[in-house]
N, C-alpha and C positions, 0 to 999 in steps of 0.2 A: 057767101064765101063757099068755093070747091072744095072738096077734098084735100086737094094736093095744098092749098093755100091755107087749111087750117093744120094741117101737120106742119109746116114750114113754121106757121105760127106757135104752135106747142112746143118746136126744136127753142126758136129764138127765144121763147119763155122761159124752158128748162136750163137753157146756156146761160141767161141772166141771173137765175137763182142760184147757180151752180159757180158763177162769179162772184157772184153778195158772200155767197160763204167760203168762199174761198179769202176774200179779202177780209172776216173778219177771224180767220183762225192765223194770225200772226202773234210772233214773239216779240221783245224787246226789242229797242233799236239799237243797232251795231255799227262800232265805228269801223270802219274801213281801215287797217292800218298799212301803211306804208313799206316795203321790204328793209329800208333806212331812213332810220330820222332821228334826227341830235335834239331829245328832250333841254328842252332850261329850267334845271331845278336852285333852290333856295340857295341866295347868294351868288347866285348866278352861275353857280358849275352846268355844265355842260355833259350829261348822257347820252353817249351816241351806241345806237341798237340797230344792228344788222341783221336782218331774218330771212331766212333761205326761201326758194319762192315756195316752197312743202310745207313750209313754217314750224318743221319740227325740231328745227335748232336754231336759237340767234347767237350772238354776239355782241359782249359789250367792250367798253376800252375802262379799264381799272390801273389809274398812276401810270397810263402808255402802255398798260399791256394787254394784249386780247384775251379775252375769259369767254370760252364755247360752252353755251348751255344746251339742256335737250329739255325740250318742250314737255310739263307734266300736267297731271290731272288736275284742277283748281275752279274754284267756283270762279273768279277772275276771268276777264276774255283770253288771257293769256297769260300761263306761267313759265318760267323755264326755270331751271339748277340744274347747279354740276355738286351738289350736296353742301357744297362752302356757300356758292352764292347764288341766290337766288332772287330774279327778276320779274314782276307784275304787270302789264300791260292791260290795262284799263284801259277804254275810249283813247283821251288824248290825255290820259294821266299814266305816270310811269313811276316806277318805284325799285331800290334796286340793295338787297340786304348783304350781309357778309355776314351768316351765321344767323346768329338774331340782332345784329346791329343794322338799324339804318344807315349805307353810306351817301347814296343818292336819294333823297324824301322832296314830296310836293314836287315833282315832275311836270311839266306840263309841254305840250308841242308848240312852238311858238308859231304854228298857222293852224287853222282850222281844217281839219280832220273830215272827207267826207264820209255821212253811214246811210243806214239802208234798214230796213222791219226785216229778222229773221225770222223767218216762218218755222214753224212747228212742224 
C-alpha cells in the first residue's frame, strides 16, 4: 500500500467511526404530527386540532366553536393553552382539558402516525 492509498484508508476508517457514533447518540422516537387531524376519543366524540405549520399555535373545535391555543413548555411532545383549555399531544394520543376537567380523554388518531429517532 502507497501513501496516498493508506491515507484514503484512514479517511474511510475515521468516517465510519464517526458514523457508529453518530448513530448511536439519538433520542426517543418522535411521532410526526400532522398540521390537522380529528383524534377519535371515548364514545366516539371526535377532536379535530389544527396546528400552524410554526406549531406555535393550534386549534381545536369545543361545542362548534374554535378555541386558539399557543404552544407551552411541557414535558409532553406538545402542549398548548389559552389558560382555560388546555391540549396535550402525545405520539398519536391526544387529550384535551377545560381547567382541570377532562373534556376530550383516551384520544387516539384513527391512522397510524409516521415518526423518526430525535437526535440529541
Amino acid at each position: 500500500m502507497n501513501g496516498t492509498q493508506g491515507i484514503k484508508a484512514l479517511i474511510a476508517t475515521q468516517g465510519i467511526l464517526l458514523l457508529a457514533a453518530c448513530s448511536t447518540a439519538v433520542g426517543p422516537e418522535m411521532t410526526v404530527l400532522p398540521a390537522r387531524i380529528d383524534y377519535v376519543c371515548v364514545s366516539g366524540r371526535v377532536l379535530s386540532v389544527a396546528r400552524t405549520p410554526d406549531q406555535r399555535t393550534a386549534a381545536v373545535l369545543v361545542d362548534g366553536k374554535e378555541i386558539r391555543l399557543v404552544r407551552a413548555d411541557s414535558a409532553a411532545q406538545e402542549k398548548y393553552t389559552d389558560g382555560r383549555y388546555t391540549l396535550y399531544l402525545e405520539g398519536e394520543r391526544a387529550m384535551l382539558e377545560d381547567q382541570i376537567t377532562v373534556i376530550y380523554g383516551a384520544c387516539t388518531s384513527p391512522v397510524p402516525l409516521p415518526t423518526y429517532i430525535r437526535e440529541r
